[in-house]
N, C-alpha and C positions, 0 to 999 in steps of 0.2 A: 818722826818717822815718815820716810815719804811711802806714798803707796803709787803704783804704776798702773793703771789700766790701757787695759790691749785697744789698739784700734782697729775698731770695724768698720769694712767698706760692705756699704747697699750695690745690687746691682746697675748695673750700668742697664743705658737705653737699649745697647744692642744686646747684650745680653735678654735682656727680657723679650725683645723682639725675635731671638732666636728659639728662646722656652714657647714663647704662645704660639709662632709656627708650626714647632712639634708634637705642639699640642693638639694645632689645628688640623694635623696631618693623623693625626691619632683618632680626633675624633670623626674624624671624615673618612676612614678605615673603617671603624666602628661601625658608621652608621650606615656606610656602603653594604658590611657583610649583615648586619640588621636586616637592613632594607630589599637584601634578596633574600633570606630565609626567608623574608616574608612574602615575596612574591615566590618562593619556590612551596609553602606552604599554601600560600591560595590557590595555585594550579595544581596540586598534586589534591586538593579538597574538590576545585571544579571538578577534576578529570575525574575520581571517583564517585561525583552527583552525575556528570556528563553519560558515566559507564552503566551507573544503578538506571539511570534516566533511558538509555539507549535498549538495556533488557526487559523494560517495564511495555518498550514501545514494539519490539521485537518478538514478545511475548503472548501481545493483542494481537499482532499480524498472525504470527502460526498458529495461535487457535483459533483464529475466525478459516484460516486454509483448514483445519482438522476437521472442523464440522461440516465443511466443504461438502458437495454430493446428494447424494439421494438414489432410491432402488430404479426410480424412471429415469434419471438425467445419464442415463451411459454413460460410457468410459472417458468421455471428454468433458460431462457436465461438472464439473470443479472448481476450473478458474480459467478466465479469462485475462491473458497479457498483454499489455500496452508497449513495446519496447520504446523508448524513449520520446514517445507520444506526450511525456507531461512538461511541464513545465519547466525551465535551464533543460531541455533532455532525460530531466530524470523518468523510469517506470512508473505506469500504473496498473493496478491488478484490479479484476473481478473476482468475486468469490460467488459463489452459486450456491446454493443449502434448501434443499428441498422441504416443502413446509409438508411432514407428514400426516395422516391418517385422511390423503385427501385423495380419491381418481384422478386419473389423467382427462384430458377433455379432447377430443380429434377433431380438426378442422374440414371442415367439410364444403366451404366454398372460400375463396380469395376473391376481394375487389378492393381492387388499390389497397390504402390501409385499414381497410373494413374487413373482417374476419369473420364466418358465420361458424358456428358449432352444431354441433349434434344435440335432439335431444331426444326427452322418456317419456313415456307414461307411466303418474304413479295415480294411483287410486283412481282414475280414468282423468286425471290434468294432464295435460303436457306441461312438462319441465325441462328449463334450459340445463344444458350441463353444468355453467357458470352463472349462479344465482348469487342475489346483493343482498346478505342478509346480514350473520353472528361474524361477529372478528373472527378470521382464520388462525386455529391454533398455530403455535410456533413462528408467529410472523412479528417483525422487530416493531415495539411498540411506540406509539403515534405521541409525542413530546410537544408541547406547547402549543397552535392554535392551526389545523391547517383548514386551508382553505373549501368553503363549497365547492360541489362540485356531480359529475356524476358517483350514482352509489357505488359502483363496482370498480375498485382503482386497485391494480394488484401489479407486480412484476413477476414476471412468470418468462421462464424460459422453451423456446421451441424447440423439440428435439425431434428428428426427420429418422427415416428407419435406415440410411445411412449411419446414424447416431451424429451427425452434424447438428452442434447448435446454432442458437439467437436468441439469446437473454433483449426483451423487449416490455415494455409497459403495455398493460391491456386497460381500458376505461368503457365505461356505459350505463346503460340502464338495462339488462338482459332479460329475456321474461321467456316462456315457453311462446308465445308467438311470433315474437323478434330476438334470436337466438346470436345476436351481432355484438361485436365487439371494436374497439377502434383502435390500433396497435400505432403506437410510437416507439421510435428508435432512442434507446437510449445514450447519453453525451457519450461520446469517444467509441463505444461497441464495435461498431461497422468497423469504425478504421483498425482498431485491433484484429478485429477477424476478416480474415479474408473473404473473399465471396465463393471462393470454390472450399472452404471451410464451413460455409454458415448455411444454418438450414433451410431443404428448401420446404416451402410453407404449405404446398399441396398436400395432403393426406397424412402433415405431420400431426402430432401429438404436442400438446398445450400441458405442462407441467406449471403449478403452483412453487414459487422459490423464492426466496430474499435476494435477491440481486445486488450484493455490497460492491460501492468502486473507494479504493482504495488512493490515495493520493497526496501530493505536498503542494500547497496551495501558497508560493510565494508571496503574492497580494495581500495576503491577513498575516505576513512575518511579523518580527519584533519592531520593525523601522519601516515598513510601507512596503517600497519596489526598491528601496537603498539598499534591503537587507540582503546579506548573500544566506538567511536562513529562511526557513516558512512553516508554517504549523501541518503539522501532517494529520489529513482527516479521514472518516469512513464516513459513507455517504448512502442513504437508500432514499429512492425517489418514493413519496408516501402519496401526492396531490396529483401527478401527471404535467406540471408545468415542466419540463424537461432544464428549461433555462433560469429557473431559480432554486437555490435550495436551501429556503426556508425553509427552519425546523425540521430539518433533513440529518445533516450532518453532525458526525459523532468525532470531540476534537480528543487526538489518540494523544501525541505531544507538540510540544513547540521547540523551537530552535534543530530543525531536523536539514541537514543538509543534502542529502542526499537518499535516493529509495531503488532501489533493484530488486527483479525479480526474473529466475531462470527455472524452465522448468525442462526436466528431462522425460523421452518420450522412446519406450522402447517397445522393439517390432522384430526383437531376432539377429540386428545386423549391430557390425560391430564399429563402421565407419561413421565419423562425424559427418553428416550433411547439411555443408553450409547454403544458405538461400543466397542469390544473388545480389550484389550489389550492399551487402552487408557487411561491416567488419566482423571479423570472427570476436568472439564473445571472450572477456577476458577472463580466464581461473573458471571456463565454465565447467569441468567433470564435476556433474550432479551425483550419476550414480553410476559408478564406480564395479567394475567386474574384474575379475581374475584375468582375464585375456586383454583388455582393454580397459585403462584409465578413461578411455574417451568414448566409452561402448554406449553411445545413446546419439538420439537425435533433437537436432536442437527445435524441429517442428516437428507434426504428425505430418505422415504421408497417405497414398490412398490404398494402401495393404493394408492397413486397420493397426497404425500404431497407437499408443495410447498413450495418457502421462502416468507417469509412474512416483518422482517426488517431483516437489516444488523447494527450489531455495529462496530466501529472502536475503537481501543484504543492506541494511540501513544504517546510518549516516550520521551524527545528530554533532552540535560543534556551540563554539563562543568566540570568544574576543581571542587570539593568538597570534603565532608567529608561522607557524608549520601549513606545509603546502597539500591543502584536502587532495587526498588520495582517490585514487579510481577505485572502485569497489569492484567485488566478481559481479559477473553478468554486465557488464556493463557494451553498450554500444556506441557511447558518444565522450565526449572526453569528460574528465572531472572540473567543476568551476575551480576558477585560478585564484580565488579567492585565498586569501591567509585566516584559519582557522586551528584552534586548540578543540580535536574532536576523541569520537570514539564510534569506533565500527564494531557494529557485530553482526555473526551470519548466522543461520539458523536452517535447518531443511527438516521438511515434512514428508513420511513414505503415505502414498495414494493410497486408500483403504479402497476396494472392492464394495462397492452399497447395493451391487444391483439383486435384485431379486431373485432368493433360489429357485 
């Protein structure tokens, strides 16, 4: 008996050459749609670290503005704005927070930076108004080693009975027979405040305050001066060296792109009044009226307008594609840098501190 077996053909070269292409096309699909879920999974985890990251920073800002004030600092003692004073153009703010259960002190001679005060008699001594003695309650506490110096180093803001401020540093050695003080300007103040805005120093009134400045410090970014980010810090002058600030600064976060701040100021009238030579502010209606979306003024004037809220808008970003946005308040243009960020805004209403 014969038996017959079939014959098998193997495949040929091009044959297999055509299988492992479609194979290669397969797997290169594969790894293509792999390979962006996973970049769409790591940006949708940034953007939600970026976004938790940006309220935690946004959060610091408005409570240090709510604590803002005090019964002596009048209707303007709050905060003090830098419009794009800082760094790339971006904002910086002052905060002012009156250190309570303390008098006021009145100035009663000016020479140059030298300040004299008033003083008492107690139990038949003379006593200076401003003595160097106990820590003052409610003042931000002293962190790591600062420097000698004289005993009495405080910031304290001057309020004029115009209620024009000048948040300034006082230092010395005061005693009931030299009742002198030595006032330095604090970094950027002046140029924030105007000079027909800032107090004048004759027969003003000496408040005790924390004087916070608010800021993004490019220089200490993630990458040097490369980085289009920088750590955004608060800041209280403790020593009186005005141009260092050792064991000063409080780091709020890092990778912060961008810092605005608009504050609205009403006085009755319903028309925006822009200051000269200024672009108009973008997305600025703060606070918002029935008659008028734009019912406020972007400055005080000299009717006795006042601030009413403060908005904050901040910035914060990473490695991306997307072209960082102009935030509201803004006066200067947004850096043209390529970021994956997150903006949020926030606004604070003025609480009334002053004394009934």
């Amino acid at each position: 008996m014969k038996l017959s077996v079939p014959s098998c053909r193997g495949f040929t070269l091009m044959e297999a050459m055509v299988v492992l292409a479609i194979f290669a096309l397969i797997t290169a699909a594969a790894s293509s749609t792999f390979s962006s879920m996973l970049k769409s999974v790591k940006s949708s985890r940034q953007s939600l670290a970026l976004s938790a990251q940006t309220k935690v920073a946004l959060d610091q800002l408005l409570e240090e503005i709510r604590s803002s004030g005090g019964a002596d600092l009048g209707r303007h003692g709050y905060v003090v704005v830098g419009k794009g004073v800082g760094q790339k153009g971006t904002d910086v703010f002052w905060t002012l927070r009156q250190n309570s259960e303390y008098s006021v002190c009145s100035i009663t001679a000016v020479n140059a930076d030298r300040l004299t005060f008033q003083t008492f008699t107690a139990n038949g001594t003379k006593i200076c108004c401003f003595q160097a003695g106990e820590e003052i309650i409610g003042t931000t506490p002293l962190y790591g080693n600062i420097d000698g110096g004289p005993r009495f180093r405080r910031t304290v803001v001057i309020v004029d009975a115009a209620e024009r401020i000048h948040p300034v540093f006082l230092s010395g050695d005061p005693s009931g027979a030299s009742c002198e003080l030595r006032m330095q300007n604090l970094p950027g103040v002046t140029d924030a405040i105007p000079v027909s805005r800032r107090a004048r120093l004759e027969n003003a009134r000496v408040v005790l305050a924390d004087v916070k400045r608010h800021y993004i410090d490019f220089d200490q970014g993630l990458e040097g001066n490369r980085s289009p980010l920088g750590i955004l810090f608060s800041q209280v002058e403790l020593d009186g060296n005005v141009s260092s600030f050792k064991s000063e600064r409080l780091r709020i976060s890092h990778g912060v792109a961008d810092l605005r701040v608009g504050v609205g100021y009403i006085d009755g009238e319903l028309e925006l009044v822009e200051e000269p030579d200024v672009p108009p502010l973008a997305d600025s209606a703060i606070v918002e009226r029935e008659e008028s979306r734009r019912g406020w003024r972007a400055s005080p004037v000299d009717n006795g307008a006042h601030p009413q809220m403060v908005g904050v808008a901040v910035e914060l970003g990473a490695e991306g594609s997307a072209q960082a946005r102009l935030l509201p308040w803004s006066t200067t243009p947004a850096p043209p840098e390529k970021l994956q960020s997150a903006m949020m805004v926030g606004r604070v209403t003025l609480r009334n501190k002053e004394a009934p």
